[in-house]
C-alpha positions as CSV (number, residue, x, y, z in Angstrom):
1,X,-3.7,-15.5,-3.2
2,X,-4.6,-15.5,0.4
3,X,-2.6,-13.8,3.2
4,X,-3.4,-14.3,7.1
5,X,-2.1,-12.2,10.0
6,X,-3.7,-12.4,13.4
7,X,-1.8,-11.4,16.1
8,X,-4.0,-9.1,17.5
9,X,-2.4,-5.6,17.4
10,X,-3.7,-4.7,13.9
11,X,-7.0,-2.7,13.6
12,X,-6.8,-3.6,9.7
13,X,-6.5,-7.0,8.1
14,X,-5.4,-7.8,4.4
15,X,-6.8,-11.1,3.6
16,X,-6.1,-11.7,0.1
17,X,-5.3,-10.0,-3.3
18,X,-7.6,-11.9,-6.1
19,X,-9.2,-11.1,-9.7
20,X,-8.1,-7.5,-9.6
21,X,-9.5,-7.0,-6.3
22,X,-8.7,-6.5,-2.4
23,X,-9.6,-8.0,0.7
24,X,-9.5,-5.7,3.7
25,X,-11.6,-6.9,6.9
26,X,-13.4,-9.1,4.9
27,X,-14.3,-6.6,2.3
28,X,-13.7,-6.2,-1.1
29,X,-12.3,-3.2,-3.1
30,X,-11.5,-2.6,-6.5
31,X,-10.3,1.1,-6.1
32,X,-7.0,1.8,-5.1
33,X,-6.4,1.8,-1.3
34,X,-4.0,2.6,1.3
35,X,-3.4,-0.1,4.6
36,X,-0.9,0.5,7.3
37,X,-1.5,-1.2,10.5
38,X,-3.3,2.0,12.2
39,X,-5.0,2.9,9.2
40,X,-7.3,2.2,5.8
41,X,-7.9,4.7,3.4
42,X,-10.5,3.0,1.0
43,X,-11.4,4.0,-1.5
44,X,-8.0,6.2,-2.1
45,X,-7.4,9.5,-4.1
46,X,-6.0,8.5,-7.2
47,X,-8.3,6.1,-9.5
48,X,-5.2,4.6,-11.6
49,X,-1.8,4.5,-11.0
50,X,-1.2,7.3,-14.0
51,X,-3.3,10.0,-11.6
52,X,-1.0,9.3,-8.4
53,X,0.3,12.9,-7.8
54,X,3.1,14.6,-5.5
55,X,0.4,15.5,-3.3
56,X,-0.8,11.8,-3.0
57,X,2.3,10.6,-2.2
58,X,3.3,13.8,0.4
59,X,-0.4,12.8,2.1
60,X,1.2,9.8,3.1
61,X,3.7,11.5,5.3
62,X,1.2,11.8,7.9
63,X,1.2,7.8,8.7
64,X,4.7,8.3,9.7
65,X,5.6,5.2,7.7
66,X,9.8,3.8,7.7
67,X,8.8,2.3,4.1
68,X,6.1,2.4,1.5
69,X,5.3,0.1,-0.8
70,X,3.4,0.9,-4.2
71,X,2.0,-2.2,-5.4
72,X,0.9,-1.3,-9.6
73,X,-1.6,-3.6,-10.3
74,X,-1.3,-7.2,-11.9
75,X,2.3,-5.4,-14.0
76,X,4.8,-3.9,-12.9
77,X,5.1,0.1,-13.4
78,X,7.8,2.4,-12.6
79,X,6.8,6.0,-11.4
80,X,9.2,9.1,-12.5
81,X,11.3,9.5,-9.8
82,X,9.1,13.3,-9.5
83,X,6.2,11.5,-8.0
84,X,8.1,10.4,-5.3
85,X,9.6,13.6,-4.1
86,X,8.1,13.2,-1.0
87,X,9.6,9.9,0.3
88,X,12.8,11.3,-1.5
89,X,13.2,14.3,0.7
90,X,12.2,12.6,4.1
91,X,14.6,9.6,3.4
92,X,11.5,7.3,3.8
93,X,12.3,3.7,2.1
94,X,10.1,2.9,-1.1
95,X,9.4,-0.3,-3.1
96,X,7.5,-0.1,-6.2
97,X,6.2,-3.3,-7.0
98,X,3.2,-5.8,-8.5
99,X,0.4,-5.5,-6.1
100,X,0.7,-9.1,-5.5
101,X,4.1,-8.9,-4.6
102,X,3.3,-5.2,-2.6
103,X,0.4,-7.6,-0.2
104,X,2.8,-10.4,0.3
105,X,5.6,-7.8,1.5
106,X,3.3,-5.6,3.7
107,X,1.9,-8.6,5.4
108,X,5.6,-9.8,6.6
109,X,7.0,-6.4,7.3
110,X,3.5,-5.8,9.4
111,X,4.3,-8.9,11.5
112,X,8.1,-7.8,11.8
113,X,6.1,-4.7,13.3
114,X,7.7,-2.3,10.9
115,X,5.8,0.6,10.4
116,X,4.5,0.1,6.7
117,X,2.5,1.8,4.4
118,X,1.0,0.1,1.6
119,X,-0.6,2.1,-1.8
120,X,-2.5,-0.7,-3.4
121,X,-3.8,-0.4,-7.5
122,X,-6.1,-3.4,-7.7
């Protein structure tokens, strides 16, 4: 699946979510990553989805994001409601989703120019 956003006040592009792996800037990742539209953290901390710690999710805090979306790979996943502490005690907005379903959703709420951070499992 290919998704296109150009309006010029990204630094950061997400192209396309394909074959367990993600397009960034015309680059491909198969680790987890983290997009917002100031910022790419490739590859990420955790290497699956079962690693994601507090501490990951609190080291998000720092991009200042209204929501973040956790995209879980090709299935859908739900986290303990533990993990996500962090976005819990800031009153920060969190979707978990597919990471199809995570790119699709970043890509729109970037353009809305929400301030959105996306943790991506490939």
């Amino acid at each position: 699946m290919d998704f296109s956003l150009d309006n010029g006040q990204t630094r950061h592009r997400l192209q396309r979510y394909a074959n367990g792996a993600l397009y960034v800037d015309q680059t491909e990742y198969k680790t987890p990553i983290v997009i917002a539209p100031q910022a790419l953290l490739a590859p990420w901390g955790p290497t699956s989805l079962k690693e994601l710690s507090v501490d990951d999710i609190h080291s998000l805090l720092s991009l200042e994001p209204q929501i973040v979306l956790i995209g879980t790979g090709k299935m859908l996943h739900y986290l303990e409601p533990e993990r996500l502490t962090p976005l819990i005690e800031a009153q920060i907005g969190f979707e978990i989703m597919t990471t199809q379903a995570a790119c699709r959703t970043y890509t729109v709420l970037m353009a809305e120019g929400r301030q959105v951070v996306a943790c991506l499992f490939p």
